[in-house]
C-alpha positions in Angstrom: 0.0 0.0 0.0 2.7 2.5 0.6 4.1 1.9 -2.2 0.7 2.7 -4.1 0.7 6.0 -2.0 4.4 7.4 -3.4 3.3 6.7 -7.1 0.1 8.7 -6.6 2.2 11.5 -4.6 4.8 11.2 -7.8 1.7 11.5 -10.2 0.4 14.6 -8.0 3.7 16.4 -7.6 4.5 15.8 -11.3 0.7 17.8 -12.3 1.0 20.2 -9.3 3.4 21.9 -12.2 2.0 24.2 -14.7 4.4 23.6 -17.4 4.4 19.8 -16.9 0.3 19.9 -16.7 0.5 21.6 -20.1 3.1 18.8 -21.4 0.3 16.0 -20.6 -1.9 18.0 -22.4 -0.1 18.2 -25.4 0.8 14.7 -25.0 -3.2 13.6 -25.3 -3.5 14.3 -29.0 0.1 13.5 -30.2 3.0 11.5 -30.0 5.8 14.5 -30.4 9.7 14.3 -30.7 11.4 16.6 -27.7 11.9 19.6 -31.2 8.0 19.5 -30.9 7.6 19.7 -27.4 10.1 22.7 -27.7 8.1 24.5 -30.5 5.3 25.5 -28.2 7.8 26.2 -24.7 10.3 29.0 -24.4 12.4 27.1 -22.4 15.9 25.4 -23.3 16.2 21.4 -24.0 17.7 20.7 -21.0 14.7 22.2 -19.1 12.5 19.7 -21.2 14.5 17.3 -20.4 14.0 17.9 -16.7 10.7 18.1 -16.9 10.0 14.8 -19.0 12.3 12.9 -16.3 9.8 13.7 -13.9 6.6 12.6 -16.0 8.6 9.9 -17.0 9.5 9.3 -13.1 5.8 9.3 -12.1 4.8 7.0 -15.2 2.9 9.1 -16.8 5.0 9.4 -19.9 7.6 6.7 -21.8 9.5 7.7 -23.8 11.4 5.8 -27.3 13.9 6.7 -29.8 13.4 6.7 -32.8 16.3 7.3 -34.7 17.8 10.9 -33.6 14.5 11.3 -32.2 12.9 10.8 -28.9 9.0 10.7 -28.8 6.9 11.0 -25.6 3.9 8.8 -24.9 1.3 9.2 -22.6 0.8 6.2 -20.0 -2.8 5.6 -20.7 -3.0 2.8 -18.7 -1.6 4.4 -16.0 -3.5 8.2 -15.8 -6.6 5.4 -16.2 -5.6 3.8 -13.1 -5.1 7.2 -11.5 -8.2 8.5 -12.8 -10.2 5.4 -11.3 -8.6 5.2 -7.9 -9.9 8.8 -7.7 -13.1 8.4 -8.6 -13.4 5.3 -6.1 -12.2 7.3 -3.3 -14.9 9.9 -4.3 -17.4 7.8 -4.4 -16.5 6.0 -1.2 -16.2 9.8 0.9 -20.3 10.5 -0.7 -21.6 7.3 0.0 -20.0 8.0 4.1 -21.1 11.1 3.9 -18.0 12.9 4.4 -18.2 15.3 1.9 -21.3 17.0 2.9 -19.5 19.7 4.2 -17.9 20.3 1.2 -20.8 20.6 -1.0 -22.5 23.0 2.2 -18.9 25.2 1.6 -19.1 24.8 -2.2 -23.3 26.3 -2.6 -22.0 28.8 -0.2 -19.0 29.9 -2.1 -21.5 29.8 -5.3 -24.3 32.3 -3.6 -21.7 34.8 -2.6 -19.8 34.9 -5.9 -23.8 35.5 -7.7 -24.4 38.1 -5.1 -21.3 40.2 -6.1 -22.5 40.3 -9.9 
């Protein structure tokens, strides 16, 4: 189990970054080389490179050569996993009840933010 716990604080700290959020994003539609990825960034190759080793780190992207090239993948299977686990652990914190106060905070939020327009 702890083990299970450090991948999904990898995964976390890995998207808690806005450039490397933005990489995953890119990564959904295409497969690009690291010249791609560097295209749309105004940051140096070794920057990108830091960045992928800690996708790559938290399994959420592989990456292969291709010739001269190296491509980045997402790891479908694994944001899937991710993406279930989360969704399990919501639906177990509603069915205890737990997160009424959350939804009591969240209507609350909503009716002051419609009351200042």
């Amino acid at each position: 189990m702890a083990d299970s716990y450090e991948s999904f604080l990898n995964v976390f700290k890995a998207l808690s970054d806005p450039t490397r959020l933005e990489i995953v994003l890119l990564l959904k539609d295409s497969d690009p080389c690291a010249c791609d990825l560097l295209e749309h960034f105004s940051f140096s190759q070794p920057t990108l490179s830091y960045h992928m080793k800690i996708l790559i780190e938290a399994d959420l992207v592989t990456a292969r050569k291709e010739g001269l090239w190296i491509r980045y993948f997402l790891n479908r299977e694994h944001l899937d996993g991710v993406v279930r686990t989360l969704s399990a652990v919501t639906k177990s914190v509603r069915s205890t009840g737990r997160i009424s106060h959350l939804e009591r905070d969240r209507s609350r939020q909503h009716r002051i933010e419609r009351s200042k327009l």
